[in-house]
N, C-alpha and C positions, 0 to 999 in steps of 0.2 A: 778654727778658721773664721769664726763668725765675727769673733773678739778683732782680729786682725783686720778684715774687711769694714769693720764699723768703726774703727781708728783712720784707716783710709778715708772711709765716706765724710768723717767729720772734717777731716782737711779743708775740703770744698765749701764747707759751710753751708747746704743744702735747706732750704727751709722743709717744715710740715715732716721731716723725717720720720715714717713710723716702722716697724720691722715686728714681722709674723713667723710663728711657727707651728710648720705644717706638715708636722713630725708623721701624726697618724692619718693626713689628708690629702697625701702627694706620695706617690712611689717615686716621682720624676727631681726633687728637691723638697729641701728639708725647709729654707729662710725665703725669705720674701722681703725685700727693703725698698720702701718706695720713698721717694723726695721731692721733691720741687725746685729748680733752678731758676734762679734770678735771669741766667745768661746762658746763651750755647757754650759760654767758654766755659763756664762751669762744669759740664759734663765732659769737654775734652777734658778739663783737670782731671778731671776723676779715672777717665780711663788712663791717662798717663801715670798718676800715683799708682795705679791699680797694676799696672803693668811693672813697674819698680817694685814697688813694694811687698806683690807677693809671686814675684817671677820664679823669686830660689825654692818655693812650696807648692804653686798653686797654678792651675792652666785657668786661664780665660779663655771659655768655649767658644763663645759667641759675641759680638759686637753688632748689634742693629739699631736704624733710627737717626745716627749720629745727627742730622740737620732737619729732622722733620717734628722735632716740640716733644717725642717720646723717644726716649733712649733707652733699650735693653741690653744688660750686659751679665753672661749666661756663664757661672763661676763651679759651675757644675750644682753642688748641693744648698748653693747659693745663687740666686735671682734678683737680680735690680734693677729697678725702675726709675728714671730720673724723666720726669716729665718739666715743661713748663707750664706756667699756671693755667695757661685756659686749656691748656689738655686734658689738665687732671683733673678738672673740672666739668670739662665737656664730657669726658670716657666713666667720670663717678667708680674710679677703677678704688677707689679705696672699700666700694659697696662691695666688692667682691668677696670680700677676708671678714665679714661683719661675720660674729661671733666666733672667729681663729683669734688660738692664744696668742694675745699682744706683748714681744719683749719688751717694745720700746716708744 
């Protein structure tokens, strides 16, 4: 699934893309994919590909944020983050994962 959802996320072109695993650090999700968008339209792409692309396998739990500079989108064993830049920068949300294995 992860393989799949990071073909999607690349569609979008998302800068600062990084993706953690937190295999033995979360009972609640296994990935973590955080990005940064140029544009709000960016992150609708995302949930639209996201919703095509892995409908025939995979439920999207959750959807929150859409217009507020951080968008959560809740893939059950997968978690992503699409902020705008001075979100991601104000929240330092990347501080979080400091020393979780980095896939990407």
């Amino acid at each position: 699934m992860l393989e799949k959802t990071l073909n999607v996320v690349e569609k979008v072109k998302l800068e600062d893309l990084k993706v953690f695993d937190l295999e033995n650090d979360n009972p609640f999700f296994r990935y973590v994919i955080i990005g940064t968008s140029k544009t709000g339209r960016q992150g609708d792409a995302l949930v639209g590909y996201l919703k095509e692309d892995l409908k025939d396998n995979y439920e999207i739990r959750g959807i929150e944020g859409k217009k507020t500079g951080w968008l959560l989108i809740d893939l059950g064993d997968i978690i992503i983050h699409v902020f705008d830049k001075e979100m991601r920068e104000y929240y330092s949300f990347d501080d979080r994962f400091i020393g979780k294995k980095v896939i990407k």
